[in-house]
KEKE-3310 file (N, C-alpha, C; in steps of 0.2 Angstrom, whole numbers, plus 5000, padded with zeros to 4 digits):
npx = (4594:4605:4614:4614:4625:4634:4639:4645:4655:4662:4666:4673:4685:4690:4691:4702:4713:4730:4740:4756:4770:4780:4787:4798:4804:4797:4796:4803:4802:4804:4809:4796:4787:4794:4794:4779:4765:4751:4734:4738:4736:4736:4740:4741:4747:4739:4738:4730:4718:4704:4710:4718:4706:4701:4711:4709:4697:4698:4707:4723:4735:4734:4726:4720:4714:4721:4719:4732:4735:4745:4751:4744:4744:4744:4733:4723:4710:4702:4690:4691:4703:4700:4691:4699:4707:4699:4695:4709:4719:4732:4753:4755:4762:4762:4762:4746:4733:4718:4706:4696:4692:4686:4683:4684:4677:4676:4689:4704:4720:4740:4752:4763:4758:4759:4772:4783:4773:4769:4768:4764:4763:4751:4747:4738:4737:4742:4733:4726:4730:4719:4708:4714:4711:4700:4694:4701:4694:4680:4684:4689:4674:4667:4671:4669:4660:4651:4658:4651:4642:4636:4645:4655:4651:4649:4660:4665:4659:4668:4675:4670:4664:4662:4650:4642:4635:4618:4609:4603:4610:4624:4637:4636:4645:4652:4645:4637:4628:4614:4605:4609:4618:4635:4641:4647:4666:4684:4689:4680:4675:4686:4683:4672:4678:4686:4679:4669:4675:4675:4687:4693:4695:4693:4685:4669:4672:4664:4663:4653:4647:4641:4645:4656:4670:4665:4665:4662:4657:4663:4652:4656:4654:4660:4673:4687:4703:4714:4711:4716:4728:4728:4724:4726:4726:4733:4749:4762:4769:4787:4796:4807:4814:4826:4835:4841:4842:4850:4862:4878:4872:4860:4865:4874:4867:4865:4865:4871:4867:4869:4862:4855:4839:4821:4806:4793:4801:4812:4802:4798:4809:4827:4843:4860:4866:4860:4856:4867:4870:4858:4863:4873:4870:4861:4869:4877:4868:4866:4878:4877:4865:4870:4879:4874:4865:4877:4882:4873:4871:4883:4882:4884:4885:4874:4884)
npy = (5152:5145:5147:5159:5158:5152:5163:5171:5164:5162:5175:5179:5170:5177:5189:5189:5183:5188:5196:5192:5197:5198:5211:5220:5219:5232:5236:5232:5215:5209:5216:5223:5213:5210:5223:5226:5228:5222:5224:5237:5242:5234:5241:5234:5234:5228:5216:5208:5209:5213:5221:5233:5238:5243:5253:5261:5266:5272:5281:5278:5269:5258:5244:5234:5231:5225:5219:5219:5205:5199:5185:5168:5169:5181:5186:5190:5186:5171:5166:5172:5167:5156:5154:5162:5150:5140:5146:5145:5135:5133:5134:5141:5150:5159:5174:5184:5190:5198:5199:5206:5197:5198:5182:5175:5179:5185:5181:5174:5175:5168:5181:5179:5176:5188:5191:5198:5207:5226:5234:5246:5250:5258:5264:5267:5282:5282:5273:5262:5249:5241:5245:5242:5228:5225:5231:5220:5210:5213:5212:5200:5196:5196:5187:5173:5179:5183:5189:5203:5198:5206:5215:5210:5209:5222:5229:5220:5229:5240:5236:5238:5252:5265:5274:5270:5259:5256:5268:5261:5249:5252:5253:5259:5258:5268:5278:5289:5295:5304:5295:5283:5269:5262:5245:5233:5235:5231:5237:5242:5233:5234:5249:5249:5241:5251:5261:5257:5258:5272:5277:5289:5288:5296:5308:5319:5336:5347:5364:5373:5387:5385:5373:5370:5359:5347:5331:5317:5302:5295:5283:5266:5260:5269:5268:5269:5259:5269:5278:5277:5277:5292:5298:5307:5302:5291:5284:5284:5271:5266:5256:5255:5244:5246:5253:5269:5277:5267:5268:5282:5291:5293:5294:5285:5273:5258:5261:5258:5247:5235:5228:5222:5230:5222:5221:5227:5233:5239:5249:5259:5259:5265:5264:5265:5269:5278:5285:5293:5300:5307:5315:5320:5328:5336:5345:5351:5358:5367:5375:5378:5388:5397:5403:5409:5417:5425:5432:5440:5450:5455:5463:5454:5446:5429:5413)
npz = (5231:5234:5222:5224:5235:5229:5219:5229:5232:5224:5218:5231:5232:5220:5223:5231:5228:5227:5220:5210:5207:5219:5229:5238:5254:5265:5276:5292:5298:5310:5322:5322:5325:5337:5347:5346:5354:5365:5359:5350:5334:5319:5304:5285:5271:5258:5246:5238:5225:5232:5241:5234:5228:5239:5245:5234:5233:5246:5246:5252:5258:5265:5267:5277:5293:5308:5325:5337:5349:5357:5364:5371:5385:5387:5391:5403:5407:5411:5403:5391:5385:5385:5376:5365:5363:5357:5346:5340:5335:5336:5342:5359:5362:5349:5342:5343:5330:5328:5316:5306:5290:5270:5268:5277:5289:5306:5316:5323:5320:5317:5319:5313:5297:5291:5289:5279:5273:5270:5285:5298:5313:5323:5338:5351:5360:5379:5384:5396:5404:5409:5403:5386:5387:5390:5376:5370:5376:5370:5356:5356:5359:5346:5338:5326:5318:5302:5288:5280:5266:5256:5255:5248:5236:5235:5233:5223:5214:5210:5201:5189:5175:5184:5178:5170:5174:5183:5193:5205:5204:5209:5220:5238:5248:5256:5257:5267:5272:5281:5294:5287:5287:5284:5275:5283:5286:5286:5297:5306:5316:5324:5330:5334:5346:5352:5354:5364:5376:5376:5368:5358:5341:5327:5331:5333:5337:5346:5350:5365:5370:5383:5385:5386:5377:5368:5366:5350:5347:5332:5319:5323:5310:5298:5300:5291:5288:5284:5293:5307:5306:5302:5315:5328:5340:5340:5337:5328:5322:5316:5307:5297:5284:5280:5293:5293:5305:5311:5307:5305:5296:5283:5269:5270:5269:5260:5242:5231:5223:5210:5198:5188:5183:5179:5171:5179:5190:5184:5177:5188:5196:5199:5194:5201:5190:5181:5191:5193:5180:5177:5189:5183:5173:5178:5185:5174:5169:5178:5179:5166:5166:5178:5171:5159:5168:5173:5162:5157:5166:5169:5156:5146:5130:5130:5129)
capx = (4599:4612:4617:4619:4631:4641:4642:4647:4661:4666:4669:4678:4689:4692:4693:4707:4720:4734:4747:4760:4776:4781:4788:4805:4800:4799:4799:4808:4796:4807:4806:4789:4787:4799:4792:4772:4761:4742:4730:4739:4733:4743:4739:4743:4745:4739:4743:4726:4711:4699:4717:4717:4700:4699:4716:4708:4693:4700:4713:4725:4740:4731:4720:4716:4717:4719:4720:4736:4731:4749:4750:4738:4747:4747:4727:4721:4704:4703:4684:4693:4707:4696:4686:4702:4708:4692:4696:4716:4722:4742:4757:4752:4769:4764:4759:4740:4731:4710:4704:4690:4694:4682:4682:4686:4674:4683:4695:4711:4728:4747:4755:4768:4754:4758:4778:4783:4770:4772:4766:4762:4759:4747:4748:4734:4740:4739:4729:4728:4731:4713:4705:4717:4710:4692:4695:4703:4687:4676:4686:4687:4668:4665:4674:4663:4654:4653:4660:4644:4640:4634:4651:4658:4647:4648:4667:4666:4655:4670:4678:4666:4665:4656:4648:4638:4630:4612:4611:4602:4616:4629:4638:4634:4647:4656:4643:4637:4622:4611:4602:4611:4624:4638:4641:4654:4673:4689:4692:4675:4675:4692:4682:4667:4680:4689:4670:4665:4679:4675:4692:4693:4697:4690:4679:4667:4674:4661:4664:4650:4650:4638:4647:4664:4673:4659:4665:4654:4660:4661:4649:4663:4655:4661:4680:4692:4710:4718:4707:4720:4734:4727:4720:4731:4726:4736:4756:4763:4776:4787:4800:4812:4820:4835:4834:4847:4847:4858:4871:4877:4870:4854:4870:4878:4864:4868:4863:4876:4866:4872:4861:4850:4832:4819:4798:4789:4804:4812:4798:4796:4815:4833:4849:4864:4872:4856:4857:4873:4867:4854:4866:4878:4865:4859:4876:4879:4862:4867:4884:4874:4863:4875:4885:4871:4867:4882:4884:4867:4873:4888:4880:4888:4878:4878:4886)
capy = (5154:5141:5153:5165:5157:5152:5167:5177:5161:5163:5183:5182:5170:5179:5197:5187:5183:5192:5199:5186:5201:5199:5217:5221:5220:5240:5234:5226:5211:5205:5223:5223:5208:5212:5231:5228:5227:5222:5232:5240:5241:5234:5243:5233:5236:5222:5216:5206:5211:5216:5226:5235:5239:5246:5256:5266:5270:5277:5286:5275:5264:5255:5242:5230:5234:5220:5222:5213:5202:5195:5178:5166:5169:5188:5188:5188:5182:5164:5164:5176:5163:5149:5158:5163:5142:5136:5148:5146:5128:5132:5134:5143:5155:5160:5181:5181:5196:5196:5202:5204:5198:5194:5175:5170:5183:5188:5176:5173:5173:5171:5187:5177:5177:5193:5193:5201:5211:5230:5233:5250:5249:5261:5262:5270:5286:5284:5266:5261:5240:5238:5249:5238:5221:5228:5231:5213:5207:5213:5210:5192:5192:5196:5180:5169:5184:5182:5194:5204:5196:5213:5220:5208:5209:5230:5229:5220:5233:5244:5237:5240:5257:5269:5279:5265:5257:5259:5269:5256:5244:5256:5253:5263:5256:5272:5285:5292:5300:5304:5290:5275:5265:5259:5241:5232:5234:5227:5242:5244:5229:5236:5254:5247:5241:5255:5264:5253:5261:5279:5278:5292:5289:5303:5310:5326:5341:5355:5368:5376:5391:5382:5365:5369:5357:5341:5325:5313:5296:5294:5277:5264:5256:5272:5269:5263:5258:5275:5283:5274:5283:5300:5302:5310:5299:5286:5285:5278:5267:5261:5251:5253:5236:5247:5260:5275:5279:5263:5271:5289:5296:5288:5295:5278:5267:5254:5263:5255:5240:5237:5223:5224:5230:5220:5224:5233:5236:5244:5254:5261:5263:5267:5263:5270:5272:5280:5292:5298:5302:5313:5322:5324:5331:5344:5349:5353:5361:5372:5376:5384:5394:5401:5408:5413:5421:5431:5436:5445:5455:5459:5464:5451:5440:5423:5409)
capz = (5237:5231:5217:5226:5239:5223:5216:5235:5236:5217:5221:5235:5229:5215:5225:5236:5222:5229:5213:5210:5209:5225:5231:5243:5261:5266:5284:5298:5302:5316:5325:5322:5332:5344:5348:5348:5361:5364:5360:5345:5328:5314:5295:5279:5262:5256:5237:5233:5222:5237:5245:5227:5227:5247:5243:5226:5235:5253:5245:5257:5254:5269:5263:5280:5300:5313:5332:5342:5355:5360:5365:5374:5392:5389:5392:5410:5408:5408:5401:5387:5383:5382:5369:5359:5359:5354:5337:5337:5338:5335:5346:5364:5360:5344:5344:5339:5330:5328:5314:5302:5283:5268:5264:5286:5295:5312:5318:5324:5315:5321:5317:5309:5294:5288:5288:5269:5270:5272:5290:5301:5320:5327:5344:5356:5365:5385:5385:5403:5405:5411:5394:5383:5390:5389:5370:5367:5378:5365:5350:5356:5358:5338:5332:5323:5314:5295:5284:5276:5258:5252:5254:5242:5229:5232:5230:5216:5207:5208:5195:5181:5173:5189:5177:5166:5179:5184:5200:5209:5207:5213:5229:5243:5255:5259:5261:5276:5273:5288:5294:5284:5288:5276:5274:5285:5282:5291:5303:5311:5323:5328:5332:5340:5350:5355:5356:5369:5380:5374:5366:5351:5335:5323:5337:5332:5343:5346:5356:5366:5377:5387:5390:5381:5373:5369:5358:5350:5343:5325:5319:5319:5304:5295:5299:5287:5290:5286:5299:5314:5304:5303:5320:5331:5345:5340:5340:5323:5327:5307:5308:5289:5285:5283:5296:5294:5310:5316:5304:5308:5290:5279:5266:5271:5267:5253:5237:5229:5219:5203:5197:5183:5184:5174:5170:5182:5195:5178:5177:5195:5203:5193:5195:5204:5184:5181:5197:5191:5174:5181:5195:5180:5168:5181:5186:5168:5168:5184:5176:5161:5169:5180:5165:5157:5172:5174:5159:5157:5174:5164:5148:5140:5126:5134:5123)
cpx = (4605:4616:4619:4623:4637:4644:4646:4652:4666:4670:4673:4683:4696:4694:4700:4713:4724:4739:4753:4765:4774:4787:4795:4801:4801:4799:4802:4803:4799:4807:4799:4786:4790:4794:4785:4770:4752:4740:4732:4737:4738:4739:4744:4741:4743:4739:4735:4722:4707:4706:4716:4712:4702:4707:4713:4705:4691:4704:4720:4729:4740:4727:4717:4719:4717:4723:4725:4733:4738:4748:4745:4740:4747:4737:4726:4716:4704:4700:4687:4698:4704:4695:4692:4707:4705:4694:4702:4719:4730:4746:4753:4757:4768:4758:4752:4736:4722:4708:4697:4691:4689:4686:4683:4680:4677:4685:4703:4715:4733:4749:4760:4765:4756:4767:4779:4779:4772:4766:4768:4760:4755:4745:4745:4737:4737:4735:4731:4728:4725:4709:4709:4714:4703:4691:4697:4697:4682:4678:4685:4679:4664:4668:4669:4659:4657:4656:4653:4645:4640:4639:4655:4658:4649:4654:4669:4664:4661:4675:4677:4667:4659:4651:4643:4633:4623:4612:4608:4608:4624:4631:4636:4639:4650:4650:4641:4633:4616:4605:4604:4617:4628:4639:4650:4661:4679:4691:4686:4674:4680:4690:4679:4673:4683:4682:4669:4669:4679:4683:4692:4698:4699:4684:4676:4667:4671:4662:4657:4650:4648:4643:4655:4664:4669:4664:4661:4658:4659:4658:4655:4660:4656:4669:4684:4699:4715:4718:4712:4726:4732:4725:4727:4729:4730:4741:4756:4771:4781:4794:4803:4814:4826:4833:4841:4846:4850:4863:4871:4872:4866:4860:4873:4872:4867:4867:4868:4873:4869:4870:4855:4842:4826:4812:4797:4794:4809:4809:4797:4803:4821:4837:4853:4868:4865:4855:4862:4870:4865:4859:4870:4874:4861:4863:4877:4875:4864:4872:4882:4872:4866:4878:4881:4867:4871:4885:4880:4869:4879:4887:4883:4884:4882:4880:4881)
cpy = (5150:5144:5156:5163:5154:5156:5169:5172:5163:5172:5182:5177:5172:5186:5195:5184:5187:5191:5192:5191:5202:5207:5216:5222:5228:5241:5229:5220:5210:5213:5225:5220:5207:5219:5229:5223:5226:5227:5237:5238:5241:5236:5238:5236:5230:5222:5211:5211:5216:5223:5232:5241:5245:5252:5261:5269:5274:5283:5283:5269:5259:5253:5235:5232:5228:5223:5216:5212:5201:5188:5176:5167:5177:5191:5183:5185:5177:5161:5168:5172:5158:5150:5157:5154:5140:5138:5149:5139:5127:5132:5141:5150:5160:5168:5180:5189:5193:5203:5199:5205:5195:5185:5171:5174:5186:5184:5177:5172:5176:5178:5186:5179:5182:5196:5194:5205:5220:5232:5239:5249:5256:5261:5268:5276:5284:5278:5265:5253:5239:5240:5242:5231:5223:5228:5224:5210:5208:5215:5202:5190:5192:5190:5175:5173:5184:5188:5197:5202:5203:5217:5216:5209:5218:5230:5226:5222:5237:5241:5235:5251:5261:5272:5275:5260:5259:5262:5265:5250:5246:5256:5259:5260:5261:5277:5283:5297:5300:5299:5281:5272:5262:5250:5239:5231:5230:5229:5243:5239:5231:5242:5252:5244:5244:5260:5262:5257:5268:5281:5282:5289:5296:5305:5316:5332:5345:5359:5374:5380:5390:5379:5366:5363:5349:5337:5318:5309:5296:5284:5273:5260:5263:5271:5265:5264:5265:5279:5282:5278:5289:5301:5304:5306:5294:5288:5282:5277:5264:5260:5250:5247:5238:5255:5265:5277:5273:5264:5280:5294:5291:5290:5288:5272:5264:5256:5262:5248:5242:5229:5224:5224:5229:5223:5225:5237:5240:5253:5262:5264:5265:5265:5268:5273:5279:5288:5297:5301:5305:5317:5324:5331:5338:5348:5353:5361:5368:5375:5380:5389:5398:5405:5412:5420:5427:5432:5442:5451:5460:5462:5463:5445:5435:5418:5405)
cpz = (5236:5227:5218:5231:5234:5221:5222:5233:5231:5218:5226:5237:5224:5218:5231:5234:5225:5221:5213:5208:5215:5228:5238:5249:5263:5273:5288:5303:5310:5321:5326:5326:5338:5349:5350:5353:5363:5364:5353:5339:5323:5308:5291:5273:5259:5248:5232:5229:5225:5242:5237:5226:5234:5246:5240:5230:5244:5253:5250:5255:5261:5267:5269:5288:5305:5321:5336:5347:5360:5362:5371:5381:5393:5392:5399:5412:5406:5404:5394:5381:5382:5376:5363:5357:5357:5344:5334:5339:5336:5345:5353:5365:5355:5344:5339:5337:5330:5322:5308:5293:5280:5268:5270:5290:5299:5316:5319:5323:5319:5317:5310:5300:5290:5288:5281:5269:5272:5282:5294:5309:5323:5334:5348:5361:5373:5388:5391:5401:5403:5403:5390:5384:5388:5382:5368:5369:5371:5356:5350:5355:5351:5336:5332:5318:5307:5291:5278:5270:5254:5251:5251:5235:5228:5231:5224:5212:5205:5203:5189:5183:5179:5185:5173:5170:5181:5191:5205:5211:5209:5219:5232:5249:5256:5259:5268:5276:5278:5288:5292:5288:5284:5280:5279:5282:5287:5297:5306:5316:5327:5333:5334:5345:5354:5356:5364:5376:5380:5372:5358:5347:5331:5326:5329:5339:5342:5351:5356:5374:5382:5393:5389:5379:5374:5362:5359:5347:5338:5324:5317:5312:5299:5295:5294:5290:5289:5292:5306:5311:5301:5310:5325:5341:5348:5337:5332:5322:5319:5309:5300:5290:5283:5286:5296:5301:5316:5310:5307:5303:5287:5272:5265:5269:5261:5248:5230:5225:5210:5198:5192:5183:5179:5174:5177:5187:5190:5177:5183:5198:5197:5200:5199:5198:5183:5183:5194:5184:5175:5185:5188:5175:5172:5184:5181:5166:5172:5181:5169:5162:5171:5175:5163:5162:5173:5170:5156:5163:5173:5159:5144:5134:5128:5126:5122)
residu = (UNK:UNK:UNK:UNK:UNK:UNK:UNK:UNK:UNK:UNK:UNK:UNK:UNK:UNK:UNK:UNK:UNK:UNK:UNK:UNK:UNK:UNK:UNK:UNK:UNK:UNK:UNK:UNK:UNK:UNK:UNK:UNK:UNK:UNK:UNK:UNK:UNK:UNK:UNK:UNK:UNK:UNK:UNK:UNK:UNK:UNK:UNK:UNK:UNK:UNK:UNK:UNK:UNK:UNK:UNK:UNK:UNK:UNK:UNK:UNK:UNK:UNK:UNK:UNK:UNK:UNK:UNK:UNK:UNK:UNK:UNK:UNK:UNK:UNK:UNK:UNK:UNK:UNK:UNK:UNK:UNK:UNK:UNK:UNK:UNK:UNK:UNK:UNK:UNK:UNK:UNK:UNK:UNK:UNK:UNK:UNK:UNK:UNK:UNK:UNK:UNK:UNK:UNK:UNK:UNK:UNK:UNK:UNK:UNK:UNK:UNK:UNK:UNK:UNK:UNK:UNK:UNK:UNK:UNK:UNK:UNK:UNK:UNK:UNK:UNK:UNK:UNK:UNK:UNK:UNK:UNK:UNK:UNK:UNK:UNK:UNK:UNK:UNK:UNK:UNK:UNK:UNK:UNK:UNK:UNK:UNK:UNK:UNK:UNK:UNK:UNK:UNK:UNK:UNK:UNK:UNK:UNK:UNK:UNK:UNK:UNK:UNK:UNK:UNK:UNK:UNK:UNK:UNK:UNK:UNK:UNK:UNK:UNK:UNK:UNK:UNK:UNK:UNK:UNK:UNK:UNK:UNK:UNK:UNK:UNK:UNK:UNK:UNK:UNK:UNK:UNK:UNK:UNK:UNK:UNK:UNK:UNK:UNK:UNK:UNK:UNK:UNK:UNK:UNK:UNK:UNK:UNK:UNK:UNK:UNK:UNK:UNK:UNK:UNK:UNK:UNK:UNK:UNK:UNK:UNK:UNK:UNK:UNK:UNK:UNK:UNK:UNK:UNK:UNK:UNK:UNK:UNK:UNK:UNK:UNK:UNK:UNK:UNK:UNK:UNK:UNK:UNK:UNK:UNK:UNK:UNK:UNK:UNK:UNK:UNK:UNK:UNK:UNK:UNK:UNK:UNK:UNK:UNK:UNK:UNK:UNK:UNK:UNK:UNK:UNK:UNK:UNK:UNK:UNK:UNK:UNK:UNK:UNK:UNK:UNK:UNK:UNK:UNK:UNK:UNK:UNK:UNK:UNK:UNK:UNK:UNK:UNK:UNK:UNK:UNK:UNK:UNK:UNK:UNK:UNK:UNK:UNK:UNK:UNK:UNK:UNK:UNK:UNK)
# end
């Protein structure tokens, strides 16, 4: 038994490395902070090992989901705030989300936590006050739940070779064949919560001429963090760190660096010398065609 509590801590230490190239902020934290509201659902990208992992095999540049609470005064139940002090011993100011990560279980973290990172707001169509409070109710009453073991170990199988493994030791965290359950992930506390209020996510919509139009919950331990930015239930709220529309034209953004781009951001973005060499090079290009062009029209052999 002590083994294996070495090996789960060993893993998810190691699945919780975040990348050491730190990346251009792609949002406006302060906007972010400013703008949300309880009850919404923040998407990150995240940059560790286990974010990496969760990323490849959702298909989703969404790799963890946490649910804002707002500050300790923003919640009305006082048996509700107790709870959330008991698990957050900072400032009484500081904006607070509740979520479920390997290596913490489901706990309570300031928002601040996640400034630099790239960050999404998903924001509930229609949520009445009372709904919203009801979902932080039973977000609050999961903290203290560990994060499943099994779903460490099965994340870490994805990065051995899928096809060499024996099928016994093959994760099974993402199916969803009749009868099983997959393994928990970061977004299903978030959906049981929004469940509990009959609030759709990725409903099942059948229509029968009976009863007409019947929807049936999706199991939230099925949901992963894109599923709040696909559902058309939820509003997606993104906030650029430079937003074109406080200038008149996205034309006027800065595009204008002229700073030299070394290993990987080399790799990945280009220059404004760059750009030109490109615009000029398909001017050129266009400029031949055209001739060519119109001298075939003419029956003239082109040069």
């Amino acid at each position: 038994m002590q083994l294996v509590k070495t090996l789960a801590s060993w893993l998810t230490n190691w699945l919780m490395q975040e990348a050491n190239d730190i990346t251009s902020p792609q949002c406006d934290f302060e906007r972010i902070r400013h703008e949300i509201k309880p009850c919404d659902v923040l998407l990150i990208e995240g940059r560790s090992r286990v974010s990496n992992v969760i990323k490849q095999i959702t298909q989703s540049p969404w790799s963890h989901a946490m649910l804002y609470i707002g500050r300790l005064h923003d919640i009305e139940d006082d048996r509700v705030r107790e709870i959330i002090k008991e698990s957050y011993r900072g400032s009484p100011d500081e904006q607070l989300v509740i979520e479920s990560e390997l290596g913490y279980g489901t706990v309570v973290h300031p928002l601040s936590r996640y400034e630099g990172d790239h960050l999404r707001i998903c924001r509930p169509n229609g949520l009445s006050y009372g709904d919203s409070q009801k979902v932080i109710h039973y977000a609050v009453s999961r903290l203290g739940l560990d994060y499943d073991v099994r779903h460490i170990l099965d994340l870490a199988r994805f990065f051995f070779p899928y096809a060499i493994l024996p099928r016994r030791w093959r994760s099974s965290l993402f199916e969803s064949s009749p009868g099983q359950e997959t393994k928990t992930v970061c977004s299903s506390m978030i959906a049981e919560a929004f469940s509990f209020i009959h609030f759709p996510i990725l409903p099942l919509v059948k229509l029968d001429s009976q009863h007409g139009v019947q929807l049936f919950q999706r199991n939230p331990r099925l949901c992963t963090p894109r599923d709040f930015d696909y559902s058309p239930y939820f509003r997606i709220i993104k906030y650029p760190f430079l937003d074109y529309t406080h200038h008149s034209d996205y034309k006027l953004l800065p595009w204008h660096g002229h700073g030299a781009l070394e290993g990987k951001e080399a790799e990945f973005y280009i220059t404004p010398n760059k750009i030109r060499e490109l615009q000029q090079v398909n001017s050129e290009n266009l400029h031949i065609t055209g001739s060519d062009a119109l001298s075939e029209n003419r029956g003239i052999p082109p040069s």
